[in-house]
N, C-alpha and C positions, 0 to 999 in steps of 0.2 A: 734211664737214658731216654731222651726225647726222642721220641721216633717218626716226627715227623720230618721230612726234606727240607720241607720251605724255613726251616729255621735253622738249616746247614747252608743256604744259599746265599752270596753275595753278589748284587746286582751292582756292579762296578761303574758300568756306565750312567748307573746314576747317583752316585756318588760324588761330589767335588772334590778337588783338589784341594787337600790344605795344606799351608806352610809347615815343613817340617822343622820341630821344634828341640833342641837337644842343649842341653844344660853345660854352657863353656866349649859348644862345636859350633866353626864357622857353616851354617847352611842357607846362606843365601843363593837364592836360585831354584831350590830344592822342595819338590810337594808330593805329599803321600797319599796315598789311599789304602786306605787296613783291609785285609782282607777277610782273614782270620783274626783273633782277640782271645788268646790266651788267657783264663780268669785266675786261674793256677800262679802264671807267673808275673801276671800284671802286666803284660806285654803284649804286642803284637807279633808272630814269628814269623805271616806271612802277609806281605804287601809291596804293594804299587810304588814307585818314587819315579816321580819324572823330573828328570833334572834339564833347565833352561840351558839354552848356549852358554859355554863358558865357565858352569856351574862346576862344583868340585866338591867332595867329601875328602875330610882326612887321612892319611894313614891310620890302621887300624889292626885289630886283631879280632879273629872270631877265634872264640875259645870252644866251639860243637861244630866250627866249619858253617859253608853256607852255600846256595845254591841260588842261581842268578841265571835269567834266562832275556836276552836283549828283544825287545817287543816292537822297539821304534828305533829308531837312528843309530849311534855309536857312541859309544862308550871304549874308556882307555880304564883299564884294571893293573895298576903300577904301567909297564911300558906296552903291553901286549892288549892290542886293539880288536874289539867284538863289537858284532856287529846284527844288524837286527838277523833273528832262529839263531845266535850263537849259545848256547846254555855253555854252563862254567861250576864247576864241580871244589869249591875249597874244600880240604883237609881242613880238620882242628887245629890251632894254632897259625892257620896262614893269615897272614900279611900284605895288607895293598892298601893303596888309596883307590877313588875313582874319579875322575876328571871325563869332561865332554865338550869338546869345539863346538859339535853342531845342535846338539842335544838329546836325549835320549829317555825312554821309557822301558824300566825294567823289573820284571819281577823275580822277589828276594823272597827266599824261606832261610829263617838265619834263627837256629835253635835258642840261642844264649844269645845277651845282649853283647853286643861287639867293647873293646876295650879301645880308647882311643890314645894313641901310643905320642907322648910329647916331646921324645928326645930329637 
């Protein structure tokens, strides 16, 4: 194991914003910054998404549950609204979308990748 710090460290603010990009999911609006990088599962499990006015994620499933903590603005998680210090605790198998009128930045540790649910 590497035992140096500086190469556990992510310096966020200087990181940009990129488009978040997901294969057959509407994300327009939507920009990430990775935090953590999973080499194991070829993932990201924890990062940044700032989502513009208006912006929306779909219905979805998290199959390890997830963990969401509101940094800027508000966000709607199905009908129930957080807001920036609100942290949100999913169970395995829960279910929501995300949508934001004003827009919001938050951050997600989401174990498994989420399933996007089409019915």
């Amino acid at each position: 194991m590497d035992t140096n710090m500086k190469n556990y460290i992510t310096n966020s603010e200087k990181e940009e914003w990129k488009p978040l990009v997901e294969n057959g999911v509407k994300t327009d609006g939507i920009f990430v910054k990775v935090l953590r990088y999973s080499k194991d599962k070829k993932r990201a499990p924890t990062f940044l998404l700032k989502f513009n006015a208006g912006s929306s994620y779909p219905y979805h499933n998290h199959p390890a549950g997830e963990e969401a903590f509101i940094m800027e603005g508000e966000a709607f998680f199905n009908e129930q609204k957080l807001v920036k210090g609100d942290y949100l605790y999913t169970p395995p198998t829960f279910k929501h979308s995300v949508k934001t009128d004003k827009g919001c930045v938050i951050l997600f540790i989401v174990p498994e990748e989420v399933e996007i649910i089409t019915e």
